[in-house]
TORKE-278208 format. One record per residue (C-alpha): residue in three letters; y, z, x. Coordinates in pm, 1 decimal. Layout:
<zanus>
  res        py        pz        px
  ALA         Y         Z         X
...
</zanus>
This chain:
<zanus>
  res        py        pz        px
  UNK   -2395.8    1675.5    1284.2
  UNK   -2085.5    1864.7    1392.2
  UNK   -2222.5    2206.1    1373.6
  UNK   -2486.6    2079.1    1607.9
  UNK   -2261.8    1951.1    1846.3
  UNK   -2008.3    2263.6    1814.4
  UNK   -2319.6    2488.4    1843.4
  UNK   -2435.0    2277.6    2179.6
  UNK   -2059.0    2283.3    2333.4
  UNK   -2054.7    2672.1    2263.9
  UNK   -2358.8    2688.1    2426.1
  UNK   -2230.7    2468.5    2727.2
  UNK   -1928.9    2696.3    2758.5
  UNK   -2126.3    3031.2    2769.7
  UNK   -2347.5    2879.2    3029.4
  UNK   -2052.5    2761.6    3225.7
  UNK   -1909.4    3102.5    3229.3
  UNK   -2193.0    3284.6    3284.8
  UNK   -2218.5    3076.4    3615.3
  UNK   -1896.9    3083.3    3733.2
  UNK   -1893.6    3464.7    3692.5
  UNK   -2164.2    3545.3    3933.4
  UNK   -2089.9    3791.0    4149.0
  UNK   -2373.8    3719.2    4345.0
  UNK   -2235.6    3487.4    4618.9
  UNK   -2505.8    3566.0    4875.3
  UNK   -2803.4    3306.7    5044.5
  UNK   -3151.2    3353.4    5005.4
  UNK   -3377.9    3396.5    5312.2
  UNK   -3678.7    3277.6    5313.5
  UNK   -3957.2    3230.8    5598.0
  UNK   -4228.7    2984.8    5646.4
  UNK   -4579.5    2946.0    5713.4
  UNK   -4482.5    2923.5    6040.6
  UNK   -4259.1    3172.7    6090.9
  UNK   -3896.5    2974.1    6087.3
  UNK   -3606.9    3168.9    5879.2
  UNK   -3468.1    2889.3    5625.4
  UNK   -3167.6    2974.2    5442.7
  UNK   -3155.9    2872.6    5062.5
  UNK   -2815.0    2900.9    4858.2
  UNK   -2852.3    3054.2    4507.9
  UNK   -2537.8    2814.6    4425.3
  UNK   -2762.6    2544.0    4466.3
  UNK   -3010.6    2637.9    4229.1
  UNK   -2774.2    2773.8    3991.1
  UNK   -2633.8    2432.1    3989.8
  UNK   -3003.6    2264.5    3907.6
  UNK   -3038.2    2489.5    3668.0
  UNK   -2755.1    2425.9    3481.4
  UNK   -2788.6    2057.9    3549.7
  UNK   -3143.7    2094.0    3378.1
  UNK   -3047.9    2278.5    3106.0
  UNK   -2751.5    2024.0    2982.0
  UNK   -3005.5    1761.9    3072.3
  UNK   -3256.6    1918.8    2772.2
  UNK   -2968.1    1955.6    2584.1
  UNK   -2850.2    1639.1    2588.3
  UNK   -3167.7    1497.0    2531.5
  UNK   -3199.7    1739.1    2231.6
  UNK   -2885.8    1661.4    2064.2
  UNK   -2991.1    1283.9    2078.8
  UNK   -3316.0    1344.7    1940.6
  UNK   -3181.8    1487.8    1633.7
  UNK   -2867.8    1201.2    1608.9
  UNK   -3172.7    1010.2    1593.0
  UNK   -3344.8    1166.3    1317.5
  UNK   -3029.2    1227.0    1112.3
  UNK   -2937.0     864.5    1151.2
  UNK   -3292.8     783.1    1005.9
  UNK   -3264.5    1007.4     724.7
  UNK   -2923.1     812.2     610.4
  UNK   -3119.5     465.2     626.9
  UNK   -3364.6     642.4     404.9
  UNK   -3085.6     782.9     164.4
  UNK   -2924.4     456.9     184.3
  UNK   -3219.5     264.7     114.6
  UNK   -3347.8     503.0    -159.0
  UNK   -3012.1     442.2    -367.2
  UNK   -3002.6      69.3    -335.2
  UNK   -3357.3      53.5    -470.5
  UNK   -3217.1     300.9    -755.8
  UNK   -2872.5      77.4    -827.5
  UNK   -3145.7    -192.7    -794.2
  UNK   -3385.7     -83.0   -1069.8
  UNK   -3032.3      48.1   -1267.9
  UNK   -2892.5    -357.9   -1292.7
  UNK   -3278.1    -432.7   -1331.2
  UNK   -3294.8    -235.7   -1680.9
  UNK   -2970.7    -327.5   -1797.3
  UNK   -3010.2    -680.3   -1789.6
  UNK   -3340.9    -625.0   -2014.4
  UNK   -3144.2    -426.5   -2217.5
  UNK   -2850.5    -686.7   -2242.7
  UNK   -3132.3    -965.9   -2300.5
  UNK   -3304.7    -746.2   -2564.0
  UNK   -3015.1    -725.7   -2712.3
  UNK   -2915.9   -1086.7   -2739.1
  UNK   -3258.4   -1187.1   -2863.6
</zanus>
């Protein structure tokens, strides 16, 4: 669970200084269908790119908190059935024993 979320805030980090060390500070033109110039900022979709990217992480780290939580129910469950079964035998055996 921690490498996970070590390996995601690396990840997070890189990103972040990938971005930040753009040297490409300059706007997009673009024109439209009918001929007006519209002026889009590659900051912007740096930023919702970034934003998106966190978001899928985020929702990727969770996913697998989920499924690690789950498989520690299992593990849990799986050894109180075994301690279960253990007591189980070992009051037959005591009873055996007394009979």
């Amino acid at each position: 669970m921690k490498k996970i979320l070590v390996v995601l805030a690396a990840i997070a980090v890189s990103a972040a200084i990938f971005t930040g060390c753009n040297s490409d500070r300059g706007e997009v033109s673009t024109t439209t269908e009918n001929g007006t110039s519209m002026t889009e900022s590659t900051t912007d979709k740096t930023t919702e790119s970034m934003s998106e990217d966190m978001k899928e992480a985020g929702d990727e780290a969770k996913d697998r908190a989920d499924k690690v939580g789950d498989d520690i129910g299992e593990g849990a469950d799986d050894l109180a059935d075994g301690a279960g079964d253990a007591v189980d035998e070992a009051g037959d055996a005591v009873s055996d024993a007394l009979d």
